[in-house]
ZANUTOR-849967 format. One record per residue (C-alpha): residue in three letters; x, y, z. Coordinates in Angstrom, 3 decimals, decimal comma. Layout:
// ZANUTOR-849967
<site resn="ALA" X="X" Y="Y" Z="Z"/>
...
***
This chain:
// ZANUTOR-849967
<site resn="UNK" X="16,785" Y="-4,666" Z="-27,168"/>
<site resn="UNK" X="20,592" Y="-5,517" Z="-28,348"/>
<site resn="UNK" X="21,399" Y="-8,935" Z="-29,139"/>
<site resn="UNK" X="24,444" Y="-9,089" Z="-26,468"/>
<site resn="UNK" X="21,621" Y="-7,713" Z="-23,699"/>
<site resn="UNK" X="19,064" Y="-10,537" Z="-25,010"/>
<site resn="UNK" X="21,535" Y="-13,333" Z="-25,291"/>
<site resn="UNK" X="23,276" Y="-12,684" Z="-22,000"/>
<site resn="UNK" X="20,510" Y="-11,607" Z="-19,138"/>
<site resn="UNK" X="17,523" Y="-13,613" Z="-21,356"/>
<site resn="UNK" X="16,299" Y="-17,161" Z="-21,510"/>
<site resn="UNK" X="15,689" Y="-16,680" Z="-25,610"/>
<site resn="UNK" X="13,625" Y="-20,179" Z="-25,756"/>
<site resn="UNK" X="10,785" Y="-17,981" Z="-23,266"/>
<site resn="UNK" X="10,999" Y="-15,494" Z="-25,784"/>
<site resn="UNK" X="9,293" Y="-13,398" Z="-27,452"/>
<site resn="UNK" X="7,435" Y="-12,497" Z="-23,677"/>
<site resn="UNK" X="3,520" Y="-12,417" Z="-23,958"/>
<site resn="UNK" X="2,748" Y="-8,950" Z="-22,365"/>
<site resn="UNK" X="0,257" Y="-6,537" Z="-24,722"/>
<site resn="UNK" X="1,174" Y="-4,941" Z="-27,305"/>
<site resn="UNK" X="1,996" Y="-1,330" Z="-25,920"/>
<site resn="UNK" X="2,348" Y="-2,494" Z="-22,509"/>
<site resn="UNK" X="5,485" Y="-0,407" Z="-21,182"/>
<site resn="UNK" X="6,437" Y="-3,315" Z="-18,571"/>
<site resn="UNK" X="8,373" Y="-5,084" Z="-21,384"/>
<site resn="UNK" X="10,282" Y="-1,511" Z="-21,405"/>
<site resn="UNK" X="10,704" Y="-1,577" Z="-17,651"/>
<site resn="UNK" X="12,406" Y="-5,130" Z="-17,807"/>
<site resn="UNK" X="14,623" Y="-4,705" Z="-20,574"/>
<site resn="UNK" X="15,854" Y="-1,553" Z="-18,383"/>
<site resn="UNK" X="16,221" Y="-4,017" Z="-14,851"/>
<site resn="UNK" X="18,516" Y="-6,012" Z="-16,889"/>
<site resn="UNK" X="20,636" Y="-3,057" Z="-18,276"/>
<site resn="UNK" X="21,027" Y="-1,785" Z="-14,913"/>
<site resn="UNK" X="22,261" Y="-5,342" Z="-13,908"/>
<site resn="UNK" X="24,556" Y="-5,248" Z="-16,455"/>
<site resn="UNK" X="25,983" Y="-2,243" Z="-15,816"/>
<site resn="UNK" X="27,002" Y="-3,307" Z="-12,370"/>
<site resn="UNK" X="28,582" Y="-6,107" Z="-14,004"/>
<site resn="UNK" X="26,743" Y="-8,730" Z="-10,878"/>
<site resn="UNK" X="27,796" Y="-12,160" Z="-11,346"/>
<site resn="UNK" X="24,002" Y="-13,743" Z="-13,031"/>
<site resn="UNK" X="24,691" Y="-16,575" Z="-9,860"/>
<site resn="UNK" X="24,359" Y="-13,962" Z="-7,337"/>
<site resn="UNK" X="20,905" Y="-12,842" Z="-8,222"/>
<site resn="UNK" X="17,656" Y="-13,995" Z="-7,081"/>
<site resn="UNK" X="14,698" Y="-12,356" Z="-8,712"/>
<site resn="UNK" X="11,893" Y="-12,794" Z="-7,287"/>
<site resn="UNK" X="7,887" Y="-11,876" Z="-8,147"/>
<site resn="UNK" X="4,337" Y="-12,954" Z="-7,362"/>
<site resn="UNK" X="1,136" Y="-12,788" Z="-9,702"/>
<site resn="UNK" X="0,323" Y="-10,470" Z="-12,064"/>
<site resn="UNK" X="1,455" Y="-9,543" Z="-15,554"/>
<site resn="UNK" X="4,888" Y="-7,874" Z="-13,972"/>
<site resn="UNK" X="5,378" Y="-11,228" Z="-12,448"/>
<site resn="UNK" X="5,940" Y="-12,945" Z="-15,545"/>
<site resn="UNK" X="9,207" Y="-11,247" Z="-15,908"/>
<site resn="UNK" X="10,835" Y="-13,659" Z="-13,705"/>
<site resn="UNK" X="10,356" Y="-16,519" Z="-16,263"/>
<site resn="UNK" X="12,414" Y="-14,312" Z="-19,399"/>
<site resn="UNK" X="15,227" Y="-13,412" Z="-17,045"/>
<site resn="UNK" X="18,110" Y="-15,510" Z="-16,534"/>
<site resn="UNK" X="18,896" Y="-15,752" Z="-13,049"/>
<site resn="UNK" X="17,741" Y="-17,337" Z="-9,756"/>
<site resn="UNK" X="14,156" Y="-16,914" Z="-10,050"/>
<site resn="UNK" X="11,358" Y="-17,597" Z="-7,575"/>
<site resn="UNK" X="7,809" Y="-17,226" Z="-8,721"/>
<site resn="UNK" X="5,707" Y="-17,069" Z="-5,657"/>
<site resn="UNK" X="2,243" Y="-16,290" Z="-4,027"/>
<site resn="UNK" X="-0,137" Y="-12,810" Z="-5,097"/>
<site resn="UNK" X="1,016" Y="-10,673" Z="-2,855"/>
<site resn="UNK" X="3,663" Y="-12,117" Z="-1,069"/>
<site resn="UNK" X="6,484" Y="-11,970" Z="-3,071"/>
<site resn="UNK" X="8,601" Y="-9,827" Z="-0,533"/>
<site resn="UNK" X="7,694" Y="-12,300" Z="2,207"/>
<site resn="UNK" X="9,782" Y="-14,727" Z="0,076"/>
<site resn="UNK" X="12,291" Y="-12,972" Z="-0,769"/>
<site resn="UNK" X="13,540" Y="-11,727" Z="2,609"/>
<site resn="UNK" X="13,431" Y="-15,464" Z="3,209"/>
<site resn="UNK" X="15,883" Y="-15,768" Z="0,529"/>
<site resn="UNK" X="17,736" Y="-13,259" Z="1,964"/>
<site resn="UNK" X="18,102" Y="-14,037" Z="5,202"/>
<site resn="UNK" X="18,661" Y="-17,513" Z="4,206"/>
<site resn="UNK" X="21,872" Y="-15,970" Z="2,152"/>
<site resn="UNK" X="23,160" Y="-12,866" Z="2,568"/>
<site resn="UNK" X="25,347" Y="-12,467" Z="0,042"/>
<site resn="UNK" X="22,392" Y="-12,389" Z="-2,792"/>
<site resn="UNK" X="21,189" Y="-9,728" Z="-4,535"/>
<site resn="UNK" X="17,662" Y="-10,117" Z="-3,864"/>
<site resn="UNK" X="15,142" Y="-7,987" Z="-6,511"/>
<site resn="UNK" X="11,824" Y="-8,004" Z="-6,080"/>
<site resn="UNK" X="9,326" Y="-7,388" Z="-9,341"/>
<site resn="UNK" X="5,871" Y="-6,817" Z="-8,487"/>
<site resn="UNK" X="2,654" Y="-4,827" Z="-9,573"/>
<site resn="UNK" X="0,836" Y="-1,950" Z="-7,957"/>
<site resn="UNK" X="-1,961" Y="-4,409" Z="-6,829"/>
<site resn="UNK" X="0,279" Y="-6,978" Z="-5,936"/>
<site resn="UNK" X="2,783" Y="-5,394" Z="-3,795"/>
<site resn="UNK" X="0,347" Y="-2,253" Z="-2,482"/>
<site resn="UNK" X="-3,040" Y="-4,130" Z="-2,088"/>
<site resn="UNK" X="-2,398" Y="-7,577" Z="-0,759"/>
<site resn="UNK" X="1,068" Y="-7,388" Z="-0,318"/>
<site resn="UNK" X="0,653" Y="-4,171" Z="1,096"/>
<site resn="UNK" X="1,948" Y="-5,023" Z="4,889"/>
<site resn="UNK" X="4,531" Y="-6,819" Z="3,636"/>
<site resn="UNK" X="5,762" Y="-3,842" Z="1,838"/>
<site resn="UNK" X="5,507" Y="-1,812" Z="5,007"/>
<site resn="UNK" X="7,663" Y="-4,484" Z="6,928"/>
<site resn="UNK" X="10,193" Y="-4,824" Z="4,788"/>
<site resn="UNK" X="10,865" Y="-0,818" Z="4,332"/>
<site resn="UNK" X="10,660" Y="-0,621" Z="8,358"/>
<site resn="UNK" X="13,272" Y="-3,476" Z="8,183"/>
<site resn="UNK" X="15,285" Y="-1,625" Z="6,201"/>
<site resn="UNK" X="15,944" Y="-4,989" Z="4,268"/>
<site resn="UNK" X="18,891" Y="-5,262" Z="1,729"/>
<site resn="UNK" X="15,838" Y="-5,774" Z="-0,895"/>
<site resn="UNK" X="15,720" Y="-4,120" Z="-4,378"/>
<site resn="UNK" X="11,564" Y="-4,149" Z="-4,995"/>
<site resn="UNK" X="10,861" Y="-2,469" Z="-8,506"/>
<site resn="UNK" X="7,264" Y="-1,978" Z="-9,095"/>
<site resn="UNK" X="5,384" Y="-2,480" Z="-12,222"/>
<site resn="UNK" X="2,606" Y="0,805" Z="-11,631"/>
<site resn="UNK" X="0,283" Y="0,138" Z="-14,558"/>
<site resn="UNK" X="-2,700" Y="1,722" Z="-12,105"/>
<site resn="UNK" X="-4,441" Y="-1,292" Z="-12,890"/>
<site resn="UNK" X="-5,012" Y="-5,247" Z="-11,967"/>
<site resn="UNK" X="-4,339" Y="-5,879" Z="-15,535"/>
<site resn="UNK" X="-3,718" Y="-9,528" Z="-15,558"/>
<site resn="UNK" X="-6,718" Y="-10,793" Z="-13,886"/>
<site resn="UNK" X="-9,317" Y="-7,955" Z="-15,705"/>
<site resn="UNK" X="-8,652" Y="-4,675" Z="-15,000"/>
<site resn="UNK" X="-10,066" Y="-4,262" Z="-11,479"/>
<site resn="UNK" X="-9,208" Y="-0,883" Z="-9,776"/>
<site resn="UNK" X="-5,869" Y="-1,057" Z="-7,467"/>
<site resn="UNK" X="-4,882" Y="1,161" Z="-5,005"/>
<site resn="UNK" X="-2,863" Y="3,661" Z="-7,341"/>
<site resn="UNK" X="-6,012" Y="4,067" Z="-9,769"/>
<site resn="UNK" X="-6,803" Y="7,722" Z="-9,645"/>
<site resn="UNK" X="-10,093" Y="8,716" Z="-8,016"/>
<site resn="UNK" X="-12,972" Y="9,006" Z="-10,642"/>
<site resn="UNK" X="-11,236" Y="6,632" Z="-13,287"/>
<site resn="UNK" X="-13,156" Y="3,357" Z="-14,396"/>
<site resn="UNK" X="-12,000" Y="-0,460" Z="-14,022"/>
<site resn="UNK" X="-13,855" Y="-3,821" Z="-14,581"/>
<site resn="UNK" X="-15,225" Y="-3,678" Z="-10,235"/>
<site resn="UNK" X="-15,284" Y="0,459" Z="-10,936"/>
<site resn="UNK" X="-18,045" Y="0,662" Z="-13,892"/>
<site resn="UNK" X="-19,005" Y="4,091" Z="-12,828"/>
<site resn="UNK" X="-15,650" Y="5,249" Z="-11,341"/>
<site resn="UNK" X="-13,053" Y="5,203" Z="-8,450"/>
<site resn="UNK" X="-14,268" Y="6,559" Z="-5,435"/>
<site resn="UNK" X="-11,147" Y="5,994" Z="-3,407"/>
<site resn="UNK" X="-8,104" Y="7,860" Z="-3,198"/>
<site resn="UNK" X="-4,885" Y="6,495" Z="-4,316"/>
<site resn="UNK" X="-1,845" Y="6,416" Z="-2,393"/>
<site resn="UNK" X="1,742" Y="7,264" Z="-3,622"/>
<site resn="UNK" X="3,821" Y="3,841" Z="-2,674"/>
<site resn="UNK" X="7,083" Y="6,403" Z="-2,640"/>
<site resn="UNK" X="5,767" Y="8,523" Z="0,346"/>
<site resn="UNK" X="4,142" Y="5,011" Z="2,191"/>
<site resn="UNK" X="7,521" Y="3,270" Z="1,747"/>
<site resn="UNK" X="9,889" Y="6,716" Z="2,863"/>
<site resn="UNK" X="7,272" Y="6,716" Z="5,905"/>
<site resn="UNK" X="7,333" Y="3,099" Z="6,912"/>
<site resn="UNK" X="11,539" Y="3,718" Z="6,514"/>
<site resn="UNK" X="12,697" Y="2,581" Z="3,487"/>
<site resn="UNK" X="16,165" Y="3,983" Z="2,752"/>
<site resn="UNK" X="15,918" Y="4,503" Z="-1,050"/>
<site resn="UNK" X="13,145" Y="5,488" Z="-3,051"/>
<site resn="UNK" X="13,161" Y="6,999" Z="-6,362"/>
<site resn="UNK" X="10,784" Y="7,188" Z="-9,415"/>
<site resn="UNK" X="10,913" Y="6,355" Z="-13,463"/>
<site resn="UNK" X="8,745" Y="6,225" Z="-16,048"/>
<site resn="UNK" X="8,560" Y="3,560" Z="-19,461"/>
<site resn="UNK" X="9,213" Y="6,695" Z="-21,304"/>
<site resn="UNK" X="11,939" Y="7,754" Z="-19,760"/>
<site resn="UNK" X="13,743" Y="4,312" Z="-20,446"/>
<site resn="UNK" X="17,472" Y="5,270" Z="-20,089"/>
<site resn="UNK" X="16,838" Y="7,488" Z="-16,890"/>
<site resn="UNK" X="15,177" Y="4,547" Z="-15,504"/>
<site resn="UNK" X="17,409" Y="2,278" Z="-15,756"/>
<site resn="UNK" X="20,412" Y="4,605" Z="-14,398"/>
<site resn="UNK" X="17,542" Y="4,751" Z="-11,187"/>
<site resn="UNK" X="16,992" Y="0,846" Z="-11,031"/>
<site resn="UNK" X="21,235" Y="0,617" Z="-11,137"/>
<site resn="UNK" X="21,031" Y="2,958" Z="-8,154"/>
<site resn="UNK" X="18,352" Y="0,566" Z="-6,350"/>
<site resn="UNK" X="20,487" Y="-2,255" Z="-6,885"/>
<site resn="UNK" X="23,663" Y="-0,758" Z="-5,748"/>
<site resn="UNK" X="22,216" Y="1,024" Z="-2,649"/>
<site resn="UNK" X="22,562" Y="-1,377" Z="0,943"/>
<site resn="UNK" X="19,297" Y="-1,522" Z="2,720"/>
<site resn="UNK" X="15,322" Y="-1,607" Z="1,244"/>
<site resn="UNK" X="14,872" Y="0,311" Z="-1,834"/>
<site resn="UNK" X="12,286" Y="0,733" Z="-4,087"/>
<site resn="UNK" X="11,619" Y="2,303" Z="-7,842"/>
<site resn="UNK" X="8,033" Y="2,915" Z="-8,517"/>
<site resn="UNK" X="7,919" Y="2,516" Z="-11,867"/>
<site resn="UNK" X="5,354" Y="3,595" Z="-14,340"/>
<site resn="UNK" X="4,300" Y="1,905" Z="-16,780"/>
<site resn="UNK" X="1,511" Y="1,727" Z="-18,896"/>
<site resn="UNK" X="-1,698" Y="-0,514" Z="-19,725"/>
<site resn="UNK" X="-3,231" Y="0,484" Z="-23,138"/>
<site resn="UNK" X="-5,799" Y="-3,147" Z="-22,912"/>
<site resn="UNK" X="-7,236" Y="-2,233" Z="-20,265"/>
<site resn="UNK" X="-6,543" Y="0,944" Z="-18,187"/>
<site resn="UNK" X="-6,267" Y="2,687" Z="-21,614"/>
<site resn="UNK" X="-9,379" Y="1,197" Z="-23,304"/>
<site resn="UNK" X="-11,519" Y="1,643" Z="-19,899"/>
<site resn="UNK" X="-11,022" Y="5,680" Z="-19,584"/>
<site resn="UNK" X="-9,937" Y="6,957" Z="-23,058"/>
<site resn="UNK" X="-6,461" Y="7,558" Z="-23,036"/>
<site resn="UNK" X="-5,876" Y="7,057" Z="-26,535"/>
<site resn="UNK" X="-3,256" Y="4,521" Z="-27,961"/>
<site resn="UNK" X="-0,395" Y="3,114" Z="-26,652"/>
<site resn="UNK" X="1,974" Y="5,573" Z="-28,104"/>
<site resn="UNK" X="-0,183" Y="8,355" Z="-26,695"/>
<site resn="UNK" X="-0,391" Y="6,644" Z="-23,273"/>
<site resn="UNK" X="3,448" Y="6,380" Z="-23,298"/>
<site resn="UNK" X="4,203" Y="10,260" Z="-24,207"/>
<site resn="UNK" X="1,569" Y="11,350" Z="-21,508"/>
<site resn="UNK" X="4,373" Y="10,258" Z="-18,725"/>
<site resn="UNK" X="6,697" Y="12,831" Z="-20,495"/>
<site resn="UNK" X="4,081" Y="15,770" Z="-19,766"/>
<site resn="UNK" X="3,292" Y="14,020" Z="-16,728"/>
<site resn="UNK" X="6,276" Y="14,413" Z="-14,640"/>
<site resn="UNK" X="9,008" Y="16,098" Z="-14,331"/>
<site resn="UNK" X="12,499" Y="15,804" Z="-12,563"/>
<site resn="UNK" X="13,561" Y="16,126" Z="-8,742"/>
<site resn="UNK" X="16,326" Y="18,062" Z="-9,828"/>
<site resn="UNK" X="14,344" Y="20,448" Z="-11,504"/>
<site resn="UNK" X="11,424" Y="20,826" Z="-9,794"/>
<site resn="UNK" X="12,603" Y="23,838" Z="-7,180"/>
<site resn="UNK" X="12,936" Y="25,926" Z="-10,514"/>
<site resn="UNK" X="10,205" Y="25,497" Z="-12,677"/>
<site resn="UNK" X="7,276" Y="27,878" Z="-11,709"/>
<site resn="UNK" X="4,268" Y="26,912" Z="-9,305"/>
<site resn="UNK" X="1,649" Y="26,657" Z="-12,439"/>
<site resn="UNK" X="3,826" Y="24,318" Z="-14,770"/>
<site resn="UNK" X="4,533" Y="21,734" Z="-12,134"/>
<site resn="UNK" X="1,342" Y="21,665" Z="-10,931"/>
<site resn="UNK" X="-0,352" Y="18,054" Z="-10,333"/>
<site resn="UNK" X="3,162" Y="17,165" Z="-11,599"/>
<site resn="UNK" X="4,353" Y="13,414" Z="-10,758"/>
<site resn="UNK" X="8,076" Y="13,461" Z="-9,639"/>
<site resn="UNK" X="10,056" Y="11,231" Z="-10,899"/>
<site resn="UNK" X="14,370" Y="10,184" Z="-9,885"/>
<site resn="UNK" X="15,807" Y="10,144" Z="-6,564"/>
<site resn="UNK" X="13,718" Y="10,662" Z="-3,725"/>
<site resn="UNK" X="15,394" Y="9,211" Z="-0,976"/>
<site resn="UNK" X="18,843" Y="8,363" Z="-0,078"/>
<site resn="UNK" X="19,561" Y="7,727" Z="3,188"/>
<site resn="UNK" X="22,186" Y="5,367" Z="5,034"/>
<site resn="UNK" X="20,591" Y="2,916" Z="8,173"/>
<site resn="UNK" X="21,423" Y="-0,151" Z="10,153"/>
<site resn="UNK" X="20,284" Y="-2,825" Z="7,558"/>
<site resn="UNK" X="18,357" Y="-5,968" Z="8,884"/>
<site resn="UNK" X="20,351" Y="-8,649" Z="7,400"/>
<site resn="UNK" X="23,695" Y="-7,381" Z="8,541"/>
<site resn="UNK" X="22,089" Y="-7,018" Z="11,971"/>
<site resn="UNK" X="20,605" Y="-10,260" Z="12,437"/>
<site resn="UNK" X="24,130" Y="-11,956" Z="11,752"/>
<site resn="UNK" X="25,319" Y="-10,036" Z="14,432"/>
<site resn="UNK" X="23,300" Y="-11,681" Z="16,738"/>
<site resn="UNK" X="23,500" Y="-15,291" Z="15,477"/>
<site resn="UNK" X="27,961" Y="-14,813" Z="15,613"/>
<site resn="UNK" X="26,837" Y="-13,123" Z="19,348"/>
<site resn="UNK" X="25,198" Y="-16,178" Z="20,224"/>
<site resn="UNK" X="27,682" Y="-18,684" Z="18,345"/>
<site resn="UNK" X="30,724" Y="-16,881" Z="20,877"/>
<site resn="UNK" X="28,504" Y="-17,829" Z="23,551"/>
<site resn="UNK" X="28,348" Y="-21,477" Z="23,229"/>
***
């Protein structure tokens, strides 16, 4: 991870983090904080925020503002935060079960708020943390700890639910593709309104284990034959990006954002007095 990355976005006496070995969120957050530092954001500035789960924990390596807060409603906080104080960079780090299960309306708020909220999701397809219970991104058919003899369900893809609810950025990375993710995440960051990177990670202990998808390193060079590229896409033929996940910039769209409005009224009503 480079010593001048570790020793300037890290709190080294948390380290070294506790995640499995293989698990691709360590991957994801060494990529948040390259993207920070890219952008060159003063550390004081930032306010990371998570809830529960095992992306949550990322919060407590990073050095910043961090606020650890309830399953689920970690985006309830953090508009909170930045409501409260505008001139934050508010990120969000959450988990497919945490932000799309029981944070799930909170998620839908906040992209029809069009929020100035960076939410980066940890998409292991799993509730890893507390067992490896199905979430709502587990494909249909595959097993967890409450799905012994399969998903039933259909998953949802959080990038079309948050572009529909009216989230103004949404793009896509993979652990695998480490560099282009963080170039993505950078994006997030930089864009003004809600935005949101799904990012996918993987879960060899117990999404891997459960269904047979071999080790970790195998798990992690399935997302290369997995996806492929937005940019791309329009010229590859029908049969090779078929079932295809798509993966960079999805969304990119300029709207009135909610923080910027709601200090319009309170200066409105301040004029008033």
């Amino acid at each position: 991870m480079g010593s001048q990355l570790v020793n300037s976005h890290f709190r080294l006496q948390r380290l070294p983090h506790i995640w499995c070995p293989g698990c691709g969120h360590g991957i994801i957050m060494r990529a948040l904080a390259q993207a920070i530092d890219n952008l060159k954001l003063d550390k004081d500035k930032i306010c990371l925020v998570s809830g529960i789960g095992c992306s949550s924990r990322a919060p407590g390596y990073m050095d910043y503002n961090t606020l650890h807060t309830l399953h689920g409603r970690a985006l309830a906080f953090a508009t909170g935060v930045k409501l409260a104080n505008p001139d934050l960079k508010v990120i969000v780090i959450t988990g497919d079960g945490d932000c799309t299960a029981i944070g799930g309306n909170h998620l839908i708020h906040a992209s029809r708020r069009n929020i100035d909220i960076t939410t980066i999701v940890f998409n292991n397809n799993i509730y890893g943390m507390t067992g490896g219970q199905y979430s709502p991104t587990t494909p249909t058919n595959e097993f967890g700890t409450t799905a012994p003899f399969g998903n039933i369900d259909q998953p949802f893809d959080i990038c079309k639910l948050v572009d529909a609810a009216g989230a103004t950025f949404v793009g896509r990375g993979t652990a695998y593709h480490a560099i282009q993710l963080s170039k993505l995440i950078e994006q997030a960051i930089d864009h003004t309104g809600f935005s949101l990177v799904d990012a996918i990670s993987t879960c060899p202990t117990y999404y891997g284990r459960k269904n047979n998808k071999g080790s970790a390193f195998e798990m992690l060079n399935a997302l290369k034959d997995a996806t492929i590229d937005v940019k791309v896409v329009d010229k590859v033929p029908p049969e090779k990006k078929k079932d295809k996940i798509l993966t960079g910039i999805l969304k990119n769209t300029t709207e009135p954002e909610y923080a910027a409005e709601y200090l319009k009224i309170i200066e409105k009503l301040q004029k008033g007095r």
